[in-house]
C-alpha positions as CSV (number, residue, x, y, z in Angstrom):
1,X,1.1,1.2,19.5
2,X,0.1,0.5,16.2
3,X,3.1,-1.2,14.1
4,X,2.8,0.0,11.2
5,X,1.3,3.5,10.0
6,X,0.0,4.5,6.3
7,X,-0.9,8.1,5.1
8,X,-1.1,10.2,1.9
9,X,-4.3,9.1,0.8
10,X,-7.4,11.4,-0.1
11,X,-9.9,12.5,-2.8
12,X,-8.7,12.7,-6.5
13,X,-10.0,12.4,-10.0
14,X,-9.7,9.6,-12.6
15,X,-7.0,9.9,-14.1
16,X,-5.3,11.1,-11.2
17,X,-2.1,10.3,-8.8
18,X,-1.7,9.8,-5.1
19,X,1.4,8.7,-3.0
20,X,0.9,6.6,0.1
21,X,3.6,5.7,2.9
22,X,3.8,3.1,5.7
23,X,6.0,3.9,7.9
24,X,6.9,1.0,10.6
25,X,10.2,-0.2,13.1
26,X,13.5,-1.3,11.7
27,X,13.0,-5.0,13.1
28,X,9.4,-5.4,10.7
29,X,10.8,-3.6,7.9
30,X,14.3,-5.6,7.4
31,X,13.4,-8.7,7.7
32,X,10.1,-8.9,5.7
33,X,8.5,-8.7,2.4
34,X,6.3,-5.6,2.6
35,X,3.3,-5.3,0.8
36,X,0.6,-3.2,0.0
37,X,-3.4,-4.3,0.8
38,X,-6.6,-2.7,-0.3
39,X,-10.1,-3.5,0.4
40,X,-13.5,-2.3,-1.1
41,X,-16.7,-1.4,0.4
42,X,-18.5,-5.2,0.1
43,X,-15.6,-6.4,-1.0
44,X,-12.0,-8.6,0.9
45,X,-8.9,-7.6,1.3
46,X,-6.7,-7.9,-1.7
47,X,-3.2,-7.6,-1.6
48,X,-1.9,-4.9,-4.9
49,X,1.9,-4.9,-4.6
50,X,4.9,-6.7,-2.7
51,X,8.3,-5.7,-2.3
52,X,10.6,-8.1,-0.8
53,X,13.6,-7.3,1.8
54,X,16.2,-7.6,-1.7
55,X,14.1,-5.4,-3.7
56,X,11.8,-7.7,-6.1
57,X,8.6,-6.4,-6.8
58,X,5.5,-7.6,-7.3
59,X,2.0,-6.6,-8.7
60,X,-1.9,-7.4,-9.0
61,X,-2.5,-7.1,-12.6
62,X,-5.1,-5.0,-12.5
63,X,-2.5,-2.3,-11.1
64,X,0.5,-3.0,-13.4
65,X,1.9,-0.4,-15.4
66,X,0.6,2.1,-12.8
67,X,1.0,1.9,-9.6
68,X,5.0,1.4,-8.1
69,X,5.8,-0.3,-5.1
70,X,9.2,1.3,-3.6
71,X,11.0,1.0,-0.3
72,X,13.5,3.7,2.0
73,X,15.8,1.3,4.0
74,X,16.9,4.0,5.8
75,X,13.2,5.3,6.9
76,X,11.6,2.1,6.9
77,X,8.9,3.1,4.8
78,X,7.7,1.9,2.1
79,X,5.8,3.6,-0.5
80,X,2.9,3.1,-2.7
81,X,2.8,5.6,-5.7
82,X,-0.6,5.6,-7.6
83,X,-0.8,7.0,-11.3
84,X,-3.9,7.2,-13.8
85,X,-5.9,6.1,-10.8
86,X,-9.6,4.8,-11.5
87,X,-12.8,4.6,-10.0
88,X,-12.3,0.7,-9.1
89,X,-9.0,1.7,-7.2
90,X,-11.2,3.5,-4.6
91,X,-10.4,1.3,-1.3
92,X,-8.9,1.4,2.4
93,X,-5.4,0.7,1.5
94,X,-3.3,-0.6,4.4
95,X,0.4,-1.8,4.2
96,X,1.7,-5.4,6.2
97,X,4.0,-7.8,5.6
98,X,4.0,-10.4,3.7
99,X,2.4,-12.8,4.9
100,X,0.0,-10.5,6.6
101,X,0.1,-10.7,10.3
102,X,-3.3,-9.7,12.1
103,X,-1.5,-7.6,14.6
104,X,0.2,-5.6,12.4
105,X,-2.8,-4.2,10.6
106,X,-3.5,-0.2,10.8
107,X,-6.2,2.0,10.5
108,X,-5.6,1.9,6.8
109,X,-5.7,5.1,4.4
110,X,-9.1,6.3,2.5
111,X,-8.4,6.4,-1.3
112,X,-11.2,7.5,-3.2
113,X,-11.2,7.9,-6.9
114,X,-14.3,10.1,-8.0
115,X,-14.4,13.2,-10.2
C-alpha cells in the first residue's frame, strides 16, 4: 500500500488554478516536513514547496506568489493550491516528506498547463 496518495490534478489553461491533495497516515504526517515534488518530461525531480510539522512554509522561486502550500492536521493531508498556472508548471507532481524517502513515492498527479 502506497503511503502516500495525491489527486486533483488535470488539464487547465494559463492562467488557470488547480488544487492538489496528498493524503497519507498520521505517523508520516506528524512527524515530518511535507513537501511538494514535480518533475518534467526530460527533466529531475524538483521539490516546489515544504511545509514543516510547526507550520513554516517554504517555496521554489519560480512558484512564489502563486502557489500555497497548506496542511489539515486532522486529515493528514496536505495541500497544494496552484493559481495563474503556466505552461512551465506542466509536470507529475507528487508529495513526500522532507527529506524524500524512496518508499514513500506515489504514482504522482498529471498537471498539464495548455490552452
Amino acid at each position: 500500500q502506497v503511503p502516500l496518495v495525491e489527486s486533483g490534478g488535470g488539464l487547465v489553461q494559463p492562467g488557470g488554478s488547480l488544487k492538489l491533495s496528498c493524503t497519507t497516515s498520521g505517523n508520516i504526517f506528524n512527524i515530518n516536513a511535507m513537501a511538494w515534488y514535480r518533475q518534467a518530461p526530460g527533466k529531475q525531480r524538483e521539490w516546489v514547496a515544504i511545509s514543516t510539522s510547526s507550520g513554516n512554509t517554504n517555496y521554489k522561486d519560480s512558484v512564489k506568489g502563486r502557489f500555497t502550500i497548506s496542511r489539515d492536521n486532522a486529515k493528514n493531508t496536505v495541500y497544494l493550491q496552484m493559481n495563474r498556472l503556466k505552461p512551465e508548471d506542466t509536470a507529475v507532481y507528487y508529495c513526500n516528506t522532507l527529506p524524500w524517502r524512496t518508499a514513500y513515492w506515489g504514482q504522482g498527479s498529471q498537471v498539464t498547463v495548455s490552452s
